[in-house]
C-alpha positions as CSV (number, residue, x, y, z in Angstrom):
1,X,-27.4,13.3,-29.1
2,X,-29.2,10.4,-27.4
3,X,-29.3,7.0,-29.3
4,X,-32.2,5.9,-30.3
5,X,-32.9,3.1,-32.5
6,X,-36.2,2.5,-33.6
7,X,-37.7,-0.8,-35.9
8,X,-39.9,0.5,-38.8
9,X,-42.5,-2.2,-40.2
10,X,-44.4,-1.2,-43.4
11,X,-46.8,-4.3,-44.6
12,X,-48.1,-4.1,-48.2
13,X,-50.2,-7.4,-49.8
14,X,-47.0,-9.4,-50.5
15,X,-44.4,-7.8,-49.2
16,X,-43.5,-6.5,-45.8
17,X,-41.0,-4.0,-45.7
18,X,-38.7,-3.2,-42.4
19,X,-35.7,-0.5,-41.7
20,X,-33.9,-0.2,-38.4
21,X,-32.3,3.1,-37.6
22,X,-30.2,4.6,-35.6
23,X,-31.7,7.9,-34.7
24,X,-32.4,9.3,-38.1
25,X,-29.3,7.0,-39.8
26,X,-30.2,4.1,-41.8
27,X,-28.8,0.8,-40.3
28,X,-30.5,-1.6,-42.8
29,X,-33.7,-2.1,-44.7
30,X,-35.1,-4.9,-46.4
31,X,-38.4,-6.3,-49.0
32,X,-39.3,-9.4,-47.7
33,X,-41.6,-11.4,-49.9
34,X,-44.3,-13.2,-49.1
35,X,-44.8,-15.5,-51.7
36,X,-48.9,-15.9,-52.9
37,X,-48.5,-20.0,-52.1
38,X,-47.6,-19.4,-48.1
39,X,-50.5,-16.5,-48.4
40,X,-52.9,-18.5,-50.1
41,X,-52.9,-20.5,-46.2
42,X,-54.5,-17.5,-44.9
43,X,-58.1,-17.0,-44.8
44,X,-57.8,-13.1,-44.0
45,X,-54.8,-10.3,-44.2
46,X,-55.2,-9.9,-40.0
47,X,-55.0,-13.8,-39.8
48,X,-50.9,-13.3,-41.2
49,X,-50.3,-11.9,-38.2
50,X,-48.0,-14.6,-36.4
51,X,-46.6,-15.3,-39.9
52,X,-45.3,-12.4,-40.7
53,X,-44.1,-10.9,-37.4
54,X,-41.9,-14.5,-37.3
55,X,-40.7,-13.6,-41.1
56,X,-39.5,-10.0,-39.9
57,X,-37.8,-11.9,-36.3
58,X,-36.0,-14.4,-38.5
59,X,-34.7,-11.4,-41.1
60,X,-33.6,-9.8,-38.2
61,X,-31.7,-12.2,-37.0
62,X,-29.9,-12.9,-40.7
63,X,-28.9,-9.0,-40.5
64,X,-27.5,-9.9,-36.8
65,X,-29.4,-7.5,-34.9
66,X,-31.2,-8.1,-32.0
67,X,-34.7,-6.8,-31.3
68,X,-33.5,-5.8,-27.5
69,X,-31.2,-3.2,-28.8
70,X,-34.4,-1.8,-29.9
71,X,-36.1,1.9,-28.3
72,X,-39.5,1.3,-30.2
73,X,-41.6,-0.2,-32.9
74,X,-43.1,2.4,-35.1
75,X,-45.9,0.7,-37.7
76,X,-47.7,2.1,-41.0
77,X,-50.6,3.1,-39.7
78,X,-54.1,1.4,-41.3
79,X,-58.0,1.9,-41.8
80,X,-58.6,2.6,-38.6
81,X,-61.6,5.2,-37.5
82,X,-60.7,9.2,-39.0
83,X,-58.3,10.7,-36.6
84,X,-56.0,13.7,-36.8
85,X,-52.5,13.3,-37.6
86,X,-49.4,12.6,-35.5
87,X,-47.4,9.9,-33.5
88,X,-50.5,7.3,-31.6
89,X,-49.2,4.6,-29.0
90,X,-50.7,1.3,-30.2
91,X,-53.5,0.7,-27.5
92,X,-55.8,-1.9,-26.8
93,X,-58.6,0.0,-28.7
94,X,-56.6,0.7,-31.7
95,X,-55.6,-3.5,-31.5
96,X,-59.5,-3.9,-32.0
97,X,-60.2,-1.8,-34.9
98,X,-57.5,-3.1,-36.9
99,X,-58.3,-6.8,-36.6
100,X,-61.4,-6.1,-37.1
101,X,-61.1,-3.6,-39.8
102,X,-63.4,-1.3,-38.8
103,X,-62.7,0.9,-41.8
104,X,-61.8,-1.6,-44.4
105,X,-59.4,-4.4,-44.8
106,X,-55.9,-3.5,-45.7
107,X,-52.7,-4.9,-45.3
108,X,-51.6,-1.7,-43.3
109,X,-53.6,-2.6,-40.7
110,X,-50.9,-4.9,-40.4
111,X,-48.5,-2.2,-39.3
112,X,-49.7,-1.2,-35.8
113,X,-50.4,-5.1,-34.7
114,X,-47.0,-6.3,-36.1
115,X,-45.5,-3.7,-34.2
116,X,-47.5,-4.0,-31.3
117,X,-46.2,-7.7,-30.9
118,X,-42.7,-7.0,-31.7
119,X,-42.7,-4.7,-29.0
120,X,-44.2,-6.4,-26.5
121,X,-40.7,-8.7,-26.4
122,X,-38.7,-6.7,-24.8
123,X,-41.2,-4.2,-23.1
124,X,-41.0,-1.2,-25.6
125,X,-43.2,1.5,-27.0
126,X,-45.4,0.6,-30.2
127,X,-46.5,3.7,-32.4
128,X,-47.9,4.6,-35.8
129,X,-47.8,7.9,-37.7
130,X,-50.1,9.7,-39.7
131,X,-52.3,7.0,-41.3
132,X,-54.4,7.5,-44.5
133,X,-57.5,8.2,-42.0
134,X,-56.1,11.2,-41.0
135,X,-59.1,14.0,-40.6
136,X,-58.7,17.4,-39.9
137,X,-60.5,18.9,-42.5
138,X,-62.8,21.6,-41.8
139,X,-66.9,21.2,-41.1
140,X,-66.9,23.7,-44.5
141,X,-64.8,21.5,-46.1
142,X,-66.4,18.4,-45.7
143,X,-70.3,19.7,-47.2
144,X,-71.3,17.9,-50.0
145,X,-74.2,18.8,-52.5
146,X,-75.5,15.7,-51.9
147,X,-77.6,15.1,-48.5
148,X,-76.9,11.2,-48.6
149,X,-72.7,12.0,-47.7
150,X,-70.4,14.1,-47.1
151,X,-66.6,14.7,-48.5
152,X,-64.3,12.3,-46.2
153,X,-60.4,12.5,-45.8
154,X,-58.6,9.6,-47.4
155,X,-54.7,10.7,-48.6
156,X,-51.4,9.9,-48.4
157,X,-51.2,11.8,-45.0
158,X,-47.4,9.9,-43.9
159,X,-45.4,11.4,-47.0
160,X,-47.4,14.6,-47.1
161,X,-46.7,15.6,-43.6
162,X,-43.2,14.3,-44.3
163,X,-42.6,16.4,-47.6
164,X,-44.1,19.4,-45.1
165,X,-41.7,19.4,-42.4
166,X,-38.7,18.5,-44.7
167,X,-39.9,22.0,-46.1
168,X,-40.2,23.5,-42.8
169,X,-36.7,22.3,-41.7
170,X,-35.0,23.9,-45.5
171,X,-37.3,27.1,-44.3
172,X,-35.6,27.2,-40.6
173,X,-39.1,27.0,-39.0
174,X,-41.7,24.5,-37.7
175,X,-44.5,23.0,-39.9
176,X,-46.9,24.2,-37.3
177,X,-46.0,28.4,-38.9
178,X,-46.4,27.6,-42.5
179,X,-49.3,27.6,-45.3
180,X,-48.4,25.1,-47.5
181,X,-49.9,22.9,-50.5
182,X,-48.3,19.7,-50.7
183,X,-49.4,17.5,-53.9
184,X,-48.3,13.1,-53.4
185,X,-48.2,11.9,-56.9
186,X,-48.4,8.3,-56.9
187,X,-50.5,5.7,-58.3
188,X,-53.3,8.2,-56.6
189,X,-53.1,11.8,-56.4
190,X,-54.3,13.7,-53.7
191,X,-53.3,17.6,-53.0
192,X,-53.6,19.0,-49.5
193,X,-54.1,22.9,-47.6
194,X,-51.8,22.8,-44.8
195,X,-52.1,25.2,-42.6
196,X,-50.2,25.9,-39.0
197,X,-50.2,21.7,-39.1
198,X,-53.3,20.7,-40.0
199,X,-54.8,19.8,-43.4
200,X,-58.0,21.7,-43.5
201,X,-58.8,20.3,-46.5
202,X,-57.5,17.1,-49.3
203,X,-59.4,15.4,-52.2
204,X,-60.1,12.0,-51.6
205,X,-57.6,10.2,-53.3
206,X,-59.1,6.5,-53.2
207,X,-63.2,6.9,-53.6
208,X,-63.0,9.2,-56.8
209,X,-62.5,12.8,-56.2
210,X,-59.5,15.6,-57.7
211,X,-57.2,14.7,-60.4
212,X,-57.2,11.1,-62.3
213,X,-53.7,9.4,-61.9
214,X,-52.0,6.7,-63.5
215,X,-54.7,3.9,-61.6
216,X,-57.5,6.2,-60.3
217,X,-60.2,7.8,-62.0
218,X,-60.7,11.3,-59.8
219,X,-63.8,13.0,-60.4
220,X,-66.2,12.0,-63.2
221,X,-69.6,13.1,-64.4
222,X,-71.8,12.5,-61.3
223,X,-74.3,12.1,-64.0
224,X,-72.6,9.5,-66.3
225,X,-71.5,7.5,-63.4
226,X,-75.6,6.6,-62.2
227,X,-76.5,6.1,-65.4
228,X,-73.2,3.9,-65.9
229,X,-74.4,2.0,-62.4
230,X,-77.4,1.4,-63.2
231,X,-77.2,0.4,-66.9
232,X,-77.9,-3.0,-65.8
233,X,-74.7,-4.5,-67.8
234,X,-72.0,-4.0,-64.5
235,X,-71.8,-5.5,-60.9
236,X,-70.6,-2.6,-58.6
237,X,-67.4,-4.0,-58.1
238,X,-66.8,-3.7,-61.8
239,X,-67.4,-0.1,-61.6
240,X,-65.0,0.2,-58.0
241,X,-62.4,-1.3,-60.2
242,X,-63.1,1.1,-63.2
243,X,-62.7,3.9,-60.8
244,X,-59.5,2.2,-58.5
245,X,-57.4,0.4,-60.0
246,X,-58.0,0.1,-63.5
247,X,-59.0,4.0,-63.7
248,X,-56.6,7.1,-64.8
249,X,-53.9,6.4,-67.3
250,X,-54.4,3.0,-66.9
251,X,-57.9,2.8,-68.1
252,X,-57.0,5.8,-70.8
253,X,-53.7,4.3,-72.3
254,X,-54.0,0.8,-70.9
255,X,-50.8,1.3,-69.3
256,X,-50.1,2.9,-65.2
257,X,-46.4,3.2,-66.4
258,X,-46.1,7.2,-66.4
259,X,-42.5,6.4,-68.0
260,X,-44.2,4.6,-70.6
261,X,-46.1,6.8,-71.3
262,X,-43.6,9.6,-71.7
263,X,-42.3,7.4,-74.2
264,X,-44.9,6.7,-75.9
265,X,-44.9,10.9,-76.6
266,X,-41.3,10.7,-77.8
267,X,-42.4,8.4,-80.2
268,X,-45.0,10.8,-81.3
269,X,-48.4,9.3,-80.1
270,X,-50.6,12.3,-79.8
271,X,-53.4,10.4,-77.4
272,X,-50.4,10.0,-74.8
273,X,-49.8,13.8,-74.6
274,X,-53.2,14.8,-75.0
275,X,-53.7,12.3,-71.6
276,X,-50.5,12.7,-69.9
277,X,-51.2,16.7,-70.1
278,X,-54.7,16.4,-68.9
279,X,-53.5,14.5,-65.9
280,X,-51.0,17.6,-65.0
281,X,-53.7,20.5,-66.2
282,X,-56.2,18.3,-64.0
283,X,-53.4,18.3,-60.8
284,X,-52.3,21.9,-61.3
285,X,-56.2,22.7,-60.9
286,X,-56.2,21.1,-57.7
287,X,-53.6,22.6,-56.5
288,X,-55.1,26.4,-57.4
289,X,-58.4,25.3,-55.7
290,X,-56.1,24.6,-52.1
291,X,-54.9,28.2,-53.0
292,X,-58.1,29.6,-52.6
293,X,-58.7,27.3,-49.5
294,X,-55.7,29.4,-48.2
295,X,-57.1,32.5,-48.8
296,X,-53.9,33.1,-51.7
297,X,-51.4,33.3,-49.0
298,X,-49.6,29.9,-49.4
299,X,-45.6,29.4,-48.1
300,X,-44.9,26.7,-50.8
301,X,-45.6,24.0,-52.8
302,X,-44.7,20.7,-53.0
303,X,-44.7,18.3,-54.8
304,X,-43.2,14.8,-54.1
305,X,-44.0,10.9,-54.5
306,X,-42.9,8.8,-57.3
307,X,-44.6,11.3,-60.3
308,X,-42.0,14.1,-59.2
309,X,-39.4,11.6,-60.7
310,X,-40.8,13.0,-64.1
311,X,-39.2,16.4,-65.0
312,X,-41.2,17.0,-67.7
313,X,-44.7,16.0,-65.6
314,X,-43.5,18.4,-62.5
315,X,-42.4,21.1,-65.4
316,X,-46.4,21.2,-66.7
317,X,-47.5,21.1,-63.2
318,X,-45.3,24.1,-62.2
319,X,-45.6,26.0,-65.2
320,X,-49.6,26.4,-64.4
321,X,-48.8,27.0,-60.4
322,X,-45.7,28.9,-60.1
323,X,-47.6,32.3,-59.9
324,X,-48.9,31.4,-56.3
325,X,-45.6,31.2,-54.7
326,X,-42.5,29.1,-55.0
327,X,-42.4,25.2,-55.7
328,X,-40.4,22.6,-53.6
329,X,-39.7,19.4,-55.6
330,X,-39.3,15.9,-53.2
331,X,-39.4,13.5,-55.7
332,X,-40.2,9.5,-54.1
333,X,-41.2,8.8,-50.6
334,X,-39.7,6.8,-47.6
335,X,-42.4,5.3,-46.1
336,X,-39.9,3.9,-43.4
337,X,-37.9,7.3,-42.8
338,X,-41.0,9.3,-41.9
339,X,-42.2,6.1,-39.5
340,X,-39.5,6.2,-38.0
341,X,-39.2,10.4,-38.0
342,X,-42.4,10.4,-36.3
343,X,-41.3,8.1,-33.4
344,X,-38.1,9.6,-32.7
345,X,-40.3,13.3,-32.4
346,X,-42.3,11.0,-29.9
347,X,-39.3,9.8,-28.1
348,X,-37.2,13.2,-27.8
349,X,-40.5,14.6,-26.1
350,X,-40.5,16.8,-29.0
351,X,-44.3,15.9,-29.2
352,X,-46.3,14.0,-27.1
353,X,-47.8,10.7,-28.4
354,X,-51.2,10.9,-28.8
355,X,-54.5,8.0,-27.8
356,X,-56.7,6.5,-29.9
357,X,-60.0,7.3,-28.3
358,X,-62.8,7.0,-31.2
359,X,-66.4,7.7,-29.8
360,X,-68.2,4.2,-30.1
């Protein structure tokens, strides 16, 4: 086998995390913190640019490796105009719309610049993988009862592809032959239809839509929610926050700590069970509904991110779905392992890397 070793960069709002493997072996990884003091210098996220591709150069160079030994620089992708999945070369256009965030802000938007300049260096490929703007839901799909808008594709697109083709590879075929449901169950929730390698349709795990979770609110009384807006007592960032953020568990129990809250059941609080079942009840629904989107012939399920930790959680989940077809249990997600997964596909010319070519 060929060695490859590939830099994976995965920004969050105080942290940057970074892994170098070697092919699919991990070499090292490492949390480097950004304390709020050194941020607090920065007027914008884009404007830590410099500062924290130098922070990543210098832990580099503690761990004794040298970027030159390096085949690429693969980047978490960020808010960048809805695309559909796979491995995209950082280009000049994709440079644009993350500095200037034509989606939102976000500290992932980080990823594909970071890695962009650390690959520039030494004269080496830059990619990201599978953003959250992934969009290859169907026109059907994305109809709305309301004229204003229509349904959109946010998700956690990198570890749900990831938890797909970890399935494929146990099923000795390709993710592009299977049906599948896979459900990410972290702070957010969102539950995809995959089908032949596309996700034809995924509730929108940020804005309000499918299951509540331990920080987001999932779909609420349309109703409710304009009178709520309009009551005259909120600004609309309040609400935002009641829906992201301070929604779900943590808005229902004051906690987003699913493993307090499974003690808090031990312990006999009835309000905890009644809420930590109706988060389950409310996921296994979703999960039935991408049944039907699948026409009832679904492969698998799976279920992974940090929620699958909890046995009892999964075992209300699965009790619900298990007459569809067999469950797959990933519990976590490496964020870095499937960056760097979806470069090495690249670079074995097992796919080709794909453009970012948005219409204006």
């Amino acid at each position: 086998m060929t060695h490859l070793r590939i830099l994976a960069v995965n920004p969050g709002s105080t942290s940057t995390k970074i892994g170098v493997f070697d092919n699919e072996k991990e070499i090292m990884t490492q949390t480097i913190r950004h304390p709020e003091s050194e941020l607090a210098a920065f007027t914008s996220i884009m404007a830590q640019e410099a500062y924290r591709t130098d922070a990543i150069f210098s832990t580099l160079r503690n761990f004794g490796i040298n970027i030159s030994t390096m085949q690429a620089v693969v980047g978490r992708g960020g808010l960048l105009k809805p695309l559909e999945g796979g491995t995209y070369e950082v280009n000049d256009r994709m440079l644009r719309d993350l500095r200037k965030g034509v989606s939102g802000q976000h500290a992932s938007n980080l990823g594909g610049v970071i890695a962009f300049n650390a690959a520039k260096e030494i004269g080496i490929p830059a990619y990201i993988v599978d953003p959250v703007v992934v969009d290859e839901m169907e026109p059907v799909a994305k109809v709305s009862g309301y004229a204003a808008f229509e349904r959109k594709s946010i998700f956690h697109a990198l570890n749900q592809k990831a938890a797909a083709r970890r399935a494929a590879q146990e099923l000795d075929t390709s993710y592009e032959q299977l049906r599948l449901i896979v459900c990410h169950m972290g702070g957010g929730i969102t539950v995809g239809a995959h089908r032949y390698g596309r996700v034809i349709d995924v509730n929108n795990g940020l804005h309000g839509e499918g299951p509540f979770s331990p920080e987001r609110a999932g779909t609420v009384p349309a109703g409710d929610l304009a009178a709520r807006c309009f009551s005259g007592e909120f600004y609309a960032d309040e609400v935002m926050k009641e829906i992201v953020g301070a929604g779900g568990l943590k808005g229902l129990l004051g906690t987003s700590d699913a493993v307090e809250v499974e003690k808090r059941i031990e312990h006999g609080d009835e309000r905890a069970a009644l809420v930590y079942e109706a988060m389950a009840y409310q996921t296994a629904k979703e999960i039935a509904a991408c049944a039907a989107v699948l026409e009832g012939r679904v492969d698998r399920i799976i279920l992974t991110g940090g929620l699958a930790h909890g046995k009892e959680f999964v075992q209300k989940i699965s009790s619900r779905v298990q007459w569809i077809t067999d469950v797959l249990v990933y519990p976590g997600e490496d964020e870095l392992q499937s960056l760097t997964e979806g470069a090495l596909r690249v670079l074995r010319q097992q796919e080709k890397p794909k453009q970012y070519t948005p219409a204006e």
